[in-house]
LOZA-657477 format. One record per residue (C-alpha): x, y, z. Coordinates in Angstrom, 3 decimals, decimal comma. Layout:
N
<X=X	Y=Y	Z=Z>
...
***
This chain:
340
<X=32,433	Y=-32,525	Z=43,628>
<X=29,050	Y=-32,837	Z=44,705>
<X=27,987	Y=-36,102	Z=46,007>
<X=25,455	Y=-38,044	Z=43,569>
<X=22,482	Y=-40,379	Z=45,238>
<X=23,033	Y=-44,331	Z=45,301>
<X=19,886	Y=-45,292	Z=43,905>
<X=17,751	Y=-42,443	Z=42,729>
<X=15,501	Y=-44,520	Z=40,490>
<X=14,333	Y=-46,423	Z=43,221>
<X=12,619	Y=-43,241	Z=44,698>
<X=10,936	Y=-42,246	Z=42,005>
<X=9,132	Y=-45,653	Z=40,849>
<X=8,046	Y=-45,908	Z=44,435>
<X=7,340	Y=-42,599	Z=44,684>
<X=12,566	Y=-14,474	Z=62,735>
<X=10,052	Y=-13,956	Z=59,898>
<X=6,359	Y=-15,165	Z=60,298>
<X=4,650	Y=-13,964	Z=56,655>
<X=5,136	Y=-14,811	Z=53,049>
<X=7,902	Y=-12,801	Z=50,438>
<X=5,926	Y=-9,632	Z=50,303>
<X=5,984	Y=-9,860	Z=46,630>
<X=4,244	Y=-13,018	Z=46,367>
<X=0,218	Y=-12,988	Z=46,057>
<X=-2,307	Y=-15,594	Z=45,548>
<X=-2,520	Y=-17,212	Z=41,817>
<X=-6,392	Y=-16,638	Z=41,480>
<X=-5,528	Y=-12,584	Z=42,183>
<X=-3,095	Y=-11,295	Z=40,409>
<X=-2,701	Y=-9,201	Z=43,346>
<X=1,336	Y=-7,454	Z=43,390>
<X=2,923	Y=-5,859	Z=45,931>
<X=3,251	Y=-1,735	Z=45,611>
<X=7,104	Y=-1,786	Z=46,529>
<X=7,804	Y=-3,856	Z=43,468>
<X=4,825	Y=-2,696	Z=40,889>
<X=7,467	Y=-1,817	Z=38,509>
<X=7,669	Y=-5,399	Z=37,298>
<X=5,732	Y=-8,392	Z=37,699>
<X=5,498	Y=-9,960	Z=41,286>
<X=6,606	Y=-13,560	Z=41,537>
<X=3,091	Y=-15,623	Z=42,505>
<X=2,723	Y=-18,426	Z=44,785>
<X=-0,456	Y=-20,912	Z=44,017>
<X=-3,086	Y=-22,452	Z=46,461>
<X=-4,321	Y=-20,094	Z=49,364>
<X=-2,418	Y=-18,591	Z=52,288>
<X=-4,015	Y=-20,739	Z=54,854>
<X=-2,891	Y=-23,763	Z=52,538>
<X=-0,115	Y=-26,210	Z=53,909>
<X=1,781	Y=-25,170	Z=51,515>
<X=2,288	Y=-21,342	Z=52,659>
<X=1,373	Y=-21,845	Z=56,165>
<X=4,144	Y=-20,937	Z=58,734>
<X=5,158	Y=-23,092	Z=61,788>
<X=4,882	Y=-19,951	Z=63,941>
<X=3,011	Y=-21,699	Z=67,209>
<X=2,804	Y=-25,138	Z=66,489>
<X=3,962	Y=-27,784	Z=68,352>
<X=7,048	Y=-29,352	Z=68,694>
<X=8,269	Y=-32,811	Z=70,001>
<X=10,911	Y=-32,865	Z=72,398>
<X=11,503	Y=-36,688	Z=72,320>
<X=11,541	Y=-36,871	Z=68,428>
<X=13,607	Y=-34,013	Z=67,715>
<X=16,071	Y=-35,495	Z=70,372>
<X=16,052	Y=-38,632	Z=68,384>
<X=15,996	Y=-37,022	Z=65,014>
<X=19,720	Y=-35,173	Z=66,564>
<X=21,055	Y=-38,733	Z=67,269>
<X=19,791	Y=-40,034	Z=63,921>
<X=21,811	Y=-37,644	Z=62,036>
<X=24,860	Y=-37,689	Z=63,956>
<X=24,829	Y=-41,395	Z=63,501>
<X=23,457	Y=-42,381	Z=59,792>
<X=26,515	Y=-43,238	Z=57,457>
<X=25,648	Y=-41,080	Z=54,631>
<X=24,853	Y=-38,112	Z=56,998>
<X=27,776	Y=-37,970	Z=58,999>
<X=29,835	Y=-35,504	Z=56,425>
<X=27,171	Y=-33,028	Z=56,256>
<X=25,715	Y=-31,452	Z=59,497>
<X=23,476	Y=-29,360	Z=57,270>
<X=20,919	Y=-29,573	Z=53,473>
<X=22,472	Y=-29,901	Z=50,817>
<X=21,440	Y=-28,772	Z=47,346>
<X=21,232	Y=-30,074	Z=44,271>
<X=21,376	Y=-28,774	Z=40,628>
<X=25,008	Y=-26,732	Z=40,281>
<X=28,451	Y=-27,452	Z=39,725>
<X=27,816	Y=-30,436	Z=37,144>
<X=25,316	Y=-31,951	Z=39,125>
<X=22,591	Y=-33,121	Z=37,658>
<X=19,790	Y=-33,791	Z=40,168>
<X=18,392	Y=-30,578	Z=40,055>
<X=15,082	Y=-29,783	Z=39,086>
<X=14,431	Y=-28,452	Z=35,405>
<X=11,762	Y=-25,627	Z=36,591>
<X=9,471	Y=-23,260	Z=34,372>
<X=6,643	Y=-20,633	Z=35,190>
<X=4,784	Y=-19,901	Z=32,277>
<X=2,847	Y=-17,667	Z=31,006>
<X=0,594	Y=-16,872	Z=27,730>
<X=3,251	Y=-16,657	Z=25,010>
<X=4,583	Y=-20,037	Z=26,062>
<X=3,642	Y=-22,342	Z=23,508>
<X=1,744	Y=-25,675	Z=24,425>
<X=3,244	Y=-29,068	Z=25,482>
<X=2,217	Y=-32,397	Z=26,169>
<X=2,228	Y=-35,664	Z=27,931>
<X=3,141	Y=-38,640	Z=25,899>
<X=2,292	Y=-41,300	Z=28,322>
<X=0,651	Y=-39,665	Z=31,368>
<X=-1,032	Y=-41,497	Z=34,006>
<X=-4,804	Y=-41,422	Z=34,106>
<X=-4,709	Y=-39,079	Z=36,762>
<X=-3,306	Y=-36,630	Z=35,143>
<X=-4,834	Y=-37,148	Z=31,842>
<X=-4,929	Y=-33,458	Z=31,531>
<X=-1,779	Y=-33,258	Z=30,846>
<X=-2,177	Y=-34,925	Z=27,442>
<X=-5,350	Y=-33,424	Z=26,397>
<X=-5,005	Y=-29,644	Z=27,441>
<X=-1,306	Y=-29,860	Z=28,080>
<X=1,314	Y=-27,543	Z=29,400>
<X=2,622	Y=-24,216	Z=28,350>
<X=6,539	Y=-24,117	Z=27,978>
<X=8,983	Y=-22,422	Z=26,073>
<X=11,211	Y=-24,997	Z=23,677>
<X=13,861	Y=-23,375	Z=25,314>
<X=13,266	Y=-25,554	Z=28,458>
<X=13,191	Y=-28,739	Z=26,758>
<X=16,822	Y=-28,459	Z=25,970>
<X=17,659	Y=-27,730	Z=29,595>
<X=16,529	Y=-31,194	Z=30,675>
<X=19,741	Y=-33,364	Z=31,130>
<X=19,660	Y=-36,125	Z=28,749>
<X=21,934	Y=-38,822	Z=30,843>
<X=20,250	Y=-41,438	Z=33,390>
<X=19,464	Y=-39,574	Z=36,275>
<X=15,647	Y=-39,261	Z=37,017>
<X=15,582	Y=-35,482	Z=35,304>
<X=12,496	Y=-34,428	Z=37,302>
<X=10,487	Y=-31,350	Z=35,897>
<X=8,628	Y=-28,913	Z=37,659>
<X=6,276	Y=-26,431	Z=35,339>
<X=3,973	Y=-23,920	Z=36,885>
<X=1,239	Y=-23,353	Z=34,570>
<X=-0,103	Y=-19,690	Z=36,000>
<X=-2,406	Y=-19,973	Z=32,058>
<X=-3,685	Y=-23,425	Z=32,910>
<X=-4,256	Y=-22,841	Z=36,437>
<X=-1,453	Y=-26,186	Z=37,814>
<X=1,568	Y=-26,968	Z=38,520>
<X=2,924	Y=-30,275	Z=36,768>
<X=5,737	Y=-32,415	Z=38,202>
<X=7,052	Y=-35,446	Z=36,282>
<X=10,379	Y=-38,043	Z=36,256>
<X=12,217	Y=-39,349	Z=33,857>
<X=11,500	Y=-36,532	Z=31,483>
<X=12,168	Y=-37,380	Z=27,237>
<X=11,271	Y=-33,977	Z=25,289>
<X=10,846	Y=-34,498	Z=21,712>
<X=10,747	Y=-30,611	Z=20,148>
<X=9,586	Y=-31,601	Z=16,863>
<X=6,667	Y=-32,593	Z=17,844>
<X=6,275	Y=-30,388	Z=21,529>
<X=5,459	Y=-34,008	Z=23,398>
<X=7,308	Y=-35,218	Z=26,527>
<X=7,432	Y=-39,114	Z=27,830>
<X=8,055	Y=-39,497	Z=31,874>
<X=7,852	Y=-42,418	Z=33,951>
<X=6,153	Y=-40,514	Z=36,609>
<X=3,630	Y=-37,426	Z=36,774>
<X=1,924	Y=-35,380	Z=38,868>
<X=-0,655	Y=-32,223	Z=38,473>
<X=-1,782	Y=-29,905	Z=41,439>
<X=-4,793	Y=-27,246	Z=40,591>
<X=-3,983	Y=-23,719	Z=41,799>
<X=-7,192	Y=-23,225	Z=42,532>
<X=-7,420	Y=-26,024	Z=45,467>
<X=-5,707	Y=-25,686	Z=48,740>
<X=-2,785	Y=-27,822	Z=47,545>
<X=-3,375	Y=-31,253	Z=49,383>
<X=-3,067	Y=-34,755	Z=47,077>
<X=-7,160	Y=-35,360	Z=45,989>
<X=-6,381	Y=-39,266	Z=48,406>
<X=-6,039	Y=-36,590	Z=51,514>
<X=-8,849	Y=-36,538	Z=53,724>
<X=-7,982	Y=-32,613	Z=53,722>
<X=-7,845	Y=-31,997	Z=50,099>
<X=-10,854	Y=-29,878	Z=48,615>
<X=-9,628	Y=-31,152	Z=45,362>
<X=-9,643	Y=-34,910	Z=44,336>
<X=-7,884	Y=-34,103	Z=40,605>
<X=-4,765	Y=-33,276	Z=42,465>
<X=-2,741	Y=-35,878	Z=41,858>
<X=1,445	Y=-36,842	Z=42,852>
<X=3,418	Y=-39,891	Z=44,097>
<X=2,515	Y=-40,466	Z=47,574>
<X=1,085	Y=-36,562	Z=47,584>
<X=3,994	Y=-35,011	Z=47,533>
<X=3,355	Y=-31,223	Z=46,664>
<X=5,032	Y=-30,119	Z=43,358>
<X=5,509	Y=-26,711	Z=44,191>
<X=7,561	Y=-27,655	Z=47,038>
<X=9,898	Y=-29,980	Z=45,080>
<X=12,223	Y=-27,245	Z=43,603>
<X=13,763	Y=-23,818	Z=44,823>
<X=12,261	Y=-21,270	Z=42,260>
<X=14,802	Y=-18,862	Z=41,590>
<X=11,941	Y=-16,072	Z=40,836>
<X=11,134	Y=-16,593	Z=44,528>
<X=14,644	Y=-16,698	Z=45,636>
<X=16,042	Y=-13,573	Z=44,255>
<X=12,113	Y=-11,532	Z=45,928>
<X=13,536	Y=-13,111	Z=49,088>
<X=16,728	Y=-11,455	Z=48,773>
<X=15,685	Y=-7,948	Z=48,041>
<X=12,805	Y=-8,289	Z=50,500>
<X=14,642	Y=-9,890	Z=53,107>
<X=12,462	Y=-12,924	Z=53,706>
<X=11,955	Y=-16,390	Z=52,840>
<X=10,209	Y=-18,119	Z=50,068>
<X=7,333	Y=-18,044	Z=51,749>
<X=6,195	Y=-22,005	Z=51,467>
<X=7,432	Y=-24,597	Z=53,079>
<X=9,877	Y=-27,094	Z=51,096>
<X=9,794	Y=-30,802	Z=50,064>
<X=12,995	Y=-32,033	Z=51,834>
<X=14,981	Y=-35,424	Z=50,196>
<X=16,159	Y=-37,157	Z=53,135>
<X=18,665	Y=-39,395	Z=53,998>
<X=16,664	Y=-41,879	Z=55,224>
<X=12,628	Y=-42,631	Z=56,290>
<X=11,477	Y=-45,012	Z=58,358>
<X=8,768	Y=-47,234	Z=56,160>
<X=7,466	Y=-48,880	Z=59,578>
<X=6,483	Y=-45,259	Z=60,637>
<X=4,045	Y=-44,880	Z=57,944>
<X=3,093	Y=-41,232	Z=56,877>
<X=1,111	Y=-38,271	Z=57,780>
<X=-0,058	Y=-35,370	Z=56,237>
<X=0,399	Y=-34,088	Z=54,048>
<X=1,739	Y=-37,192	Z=52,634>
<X=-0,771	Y=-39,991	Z=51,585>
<X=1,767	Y=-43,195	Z=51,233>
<X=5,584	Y=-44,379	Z=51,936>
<X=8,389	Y=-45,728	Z=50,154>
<X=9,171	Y=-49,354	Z=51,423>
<X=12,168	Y=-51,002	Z=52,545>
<X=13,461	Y=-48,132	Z=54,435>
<X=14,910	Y=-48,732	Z=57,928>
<X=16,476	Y=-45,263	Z=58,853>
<X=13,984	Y=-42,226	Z=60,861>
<X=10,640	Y=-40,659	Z=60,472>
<X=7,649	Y=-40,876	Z=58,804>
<X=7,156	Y=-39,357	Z=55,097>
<X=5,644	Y=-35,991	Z=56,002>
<X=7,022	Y=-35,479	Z=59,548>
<X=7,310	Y=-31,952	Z=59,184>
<X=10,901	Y=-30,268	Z=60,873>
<X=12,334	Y=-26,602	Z=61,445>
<X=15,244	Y=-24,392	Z=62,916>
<X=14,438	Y=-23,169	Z=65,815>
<X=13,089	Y=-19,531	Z=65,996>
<X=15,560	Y=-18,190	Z=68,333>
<X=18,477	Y=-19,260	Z=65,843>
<X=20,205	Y=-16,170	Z=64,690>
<X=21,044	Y=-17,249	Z=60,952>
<X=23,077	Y=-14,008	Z=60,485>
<X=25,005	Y=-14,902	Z=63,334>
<X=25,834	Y=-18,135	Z=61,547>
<X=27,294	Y=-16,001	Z=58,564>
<X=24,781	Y=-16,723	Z=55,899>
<X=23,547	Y=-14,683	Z=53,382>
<X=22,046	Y=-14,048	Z=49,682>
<X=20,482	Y=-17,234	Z=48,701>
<X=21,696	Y=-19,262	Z=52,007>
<X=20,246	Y=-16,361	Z=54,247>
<X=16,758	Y=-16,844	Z=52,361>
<X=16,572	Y=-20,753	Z=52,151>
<X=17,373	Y=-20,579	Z=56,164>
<X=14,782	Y=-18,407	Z=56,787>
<X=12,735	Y=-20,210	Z=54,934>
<X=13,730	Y=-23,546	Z=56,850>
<X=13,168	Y=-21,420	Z=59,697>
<X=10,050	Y=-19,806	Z=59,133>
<X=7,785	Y=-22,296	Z=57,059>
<X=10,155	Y=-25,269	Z=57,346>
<X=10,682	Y=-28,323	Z=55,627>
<X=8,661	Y=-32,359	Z=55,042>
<X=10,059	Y=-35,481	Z=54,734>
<X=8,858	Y=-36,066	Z=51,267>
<X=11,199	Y=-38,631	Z=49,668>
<X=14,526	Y=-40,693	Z=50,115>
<X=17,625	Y=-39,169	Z=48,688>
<X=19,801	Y=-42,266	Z=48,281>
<X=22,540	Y=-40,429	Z=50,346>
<X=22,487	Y=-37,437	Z=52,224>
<X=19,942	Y=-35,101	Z=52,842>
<X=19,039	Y=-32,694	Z=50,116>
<X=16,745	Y=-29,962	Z=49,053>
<X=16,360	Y=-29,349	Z=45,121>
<X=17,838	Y=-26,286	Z=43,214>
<X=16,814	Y=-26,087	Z=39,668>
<X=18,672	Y=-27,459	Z=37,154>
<X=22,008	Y=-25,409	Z=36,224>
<X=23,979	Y=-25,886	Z=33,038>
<X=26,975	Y=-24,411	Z=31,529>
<X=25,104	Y=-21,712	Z=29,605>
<X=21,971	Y=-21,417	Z=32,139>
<X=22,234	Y=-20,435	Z=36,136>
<X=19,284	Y=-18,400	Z=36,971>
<X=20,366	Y=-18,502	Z=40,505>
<X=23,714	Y=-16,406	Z=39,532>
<X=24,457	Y=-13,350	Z=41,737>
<X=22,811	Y=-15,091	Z=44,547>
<X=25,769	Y=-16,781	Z=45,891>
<X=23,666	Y=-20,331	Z=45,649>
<X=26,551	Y=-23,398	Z=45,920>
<X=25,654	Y=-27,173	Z=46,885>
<X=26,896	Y=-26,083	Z=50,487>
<X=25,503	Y=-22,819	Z=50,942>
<X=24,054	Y=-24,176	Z=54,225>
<X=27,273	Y=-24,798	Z=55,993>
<X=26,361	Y=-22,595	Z=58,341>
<X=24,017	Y=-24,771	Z=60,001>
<X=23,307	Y=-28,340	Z=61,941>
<X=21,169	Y=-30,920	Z=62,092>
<X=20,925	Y=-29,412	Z=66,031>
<X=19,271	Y=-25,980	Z=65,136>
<X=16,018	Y=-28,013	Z=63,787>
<X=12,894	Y=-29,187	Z=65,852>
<X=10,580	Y=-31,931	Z=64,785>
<X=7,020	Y=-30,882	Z=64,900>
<X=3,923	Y=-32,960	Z=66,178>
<X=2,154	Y=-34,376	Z=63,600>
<X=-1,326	Y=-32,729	Z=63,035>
***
């Protein structure tokens, strides 16, 4: 049974391949790929020299943190079972993501109770099929809810999400909106050319959830998902602050790393070699090739987010996706970049 966070509340108040999938264009284009003009080309938003899409192909790395990130992990009690991600979403667990990209014949939605920064939320709202609203796990977990609005132009991520159909209005404890049209940086970073972009601590909602429309172009192309992922860690370091892309820290944390430290598997890892494949093949190369932030605090072991599965809906089937679908790797194949 897959392992459920201690606290997961707590987070959320205080909240080897060099290019993109070669399916997936620029929002603002609507550019597709020949090979797969038959059907529509999964899109990714901001630009391709955004942080979100850009690879770690020649930067940096530090030698003395990544040697202390390795003892970290071997050492941390909740990290000590798994040498490797795990995933969240499948097999009964409810953690997972509740995901959406829309498009025009998606009816409207709308914030309840949205912050003032993302106000827009409850005035022009959301497209999203009912359909969704029913996927959203209705016990006490934080049911977080990513929705890419490719009509609207953002992507929306909110917590504690309470859809009421009849009237097509959602309540959240937590919400976030990132314009497509911006180079996907929280408006409170210096390097944001977009100061409506709004998320706890700036974490980047695109990031925050495996899309599965991504996942399966990955397979067929043989690539990754071409941006680089929000990872839940075990533990951050509050003393060490953050750094970009991040804009603030969760407190009360004594374990490694700043929110935002920015880590990947080595290049010269052969991830074949390690006997992955389908979905764990792509998320590794991804790992590899654009690799992943420290964005938030799991409340056990280290995690990256699958969408939300249920008993009628797996969007990720055929793709061999499982909570341990990384087994194949260690904490010892990853690097620790230098901050920028």
């Amino acid at each position: 049974m897959f392992d459920l966070p201690v606290s997961r509340r707590a987070f959320v108040r205080n909240t080897a391949l060099l290019g993109s999938v070669a399916s997936v264009s620029h929002l603002s284009t609507g550019i597709t790929s020949p090979a797969t003009a038959a059907a529509a080309a999964p899109k990714l938003p901001y630009g391709a020299d955004s942080y979100f899409r850009t690879p770690v192909a020649g930067m940096a790395v530090s030698r003395k943190r990544t040697a202390a990130f390795h003892t970290f992990m071997k050492r941390h009690p909740d990290q000590k079972s798994y040498s490797y991600p795990r995933i969240t979403g499948m097999d009964g667990n409810e953690w997972g993501t509740t995901t959406h990209v829309s498009d025009a014949s998606d009816p409207v939605w709308k914030l309840e109770n949205p912050r003032e920064e993302t106000r827009i939320l409850a005035t022009q709202g959301f497209h999203m099929p009912d359909r969704v609203a029913k996927r959203v796990p209705t016990g006490t977990q934080d049911r977080p809810f990513l929705i890419v609005d490719e009509v609207f132009g953002y992507s929306l991520f909110c917590a504690d999400v309470v859809p009421d159909p009849s009237t097509r209005t959602i309540k959240v404890s937590a919400s976030a909106v990132f314009h497509h049209s911006s180079n996907g940086l929280d408006g409170r970073n210096p390097r944001s050319d977009d100061k409506r972009n709004f998320a706890s601590r700036g974490r980047i909602p695109d990031a925050m959830a495996i899309r599965p429309d991504l996942l399966k172009a990955a397979i067929e192309n043989g690539t990754g998902l071409g941006h680089v992922l929000h990872m839940f860690f075990v533990e951050t370091r509050t003393s060490a602050g953050f750094c970009h892309p991040m804009v603030g820290t969760e407190s009360d944390k004594s374990g490694w790393g700043a929110e935002g430290d920015r880590i990947a598997i080595k290049p010269n890892i052969d991830l074949k070699a390690r006997g992955l494949n389908g979905a764990a093949l792509a998320i590794a190369r991804t790992l590899q090739t654009h690799g992943a932030y420290l964005g938030d605090n799991s409340g056990s072991a280290t995690m990256l987010k699958g969408v939300q599965t249920t008993s009628t809906y797996n969007p990720y089937d055929g793709t061999n996706m499982s909570p341990d679908c990384l087994e194949g790797l260690t904490w010892e194949d990853f690097r620790v970049l230098r901050r920028p």
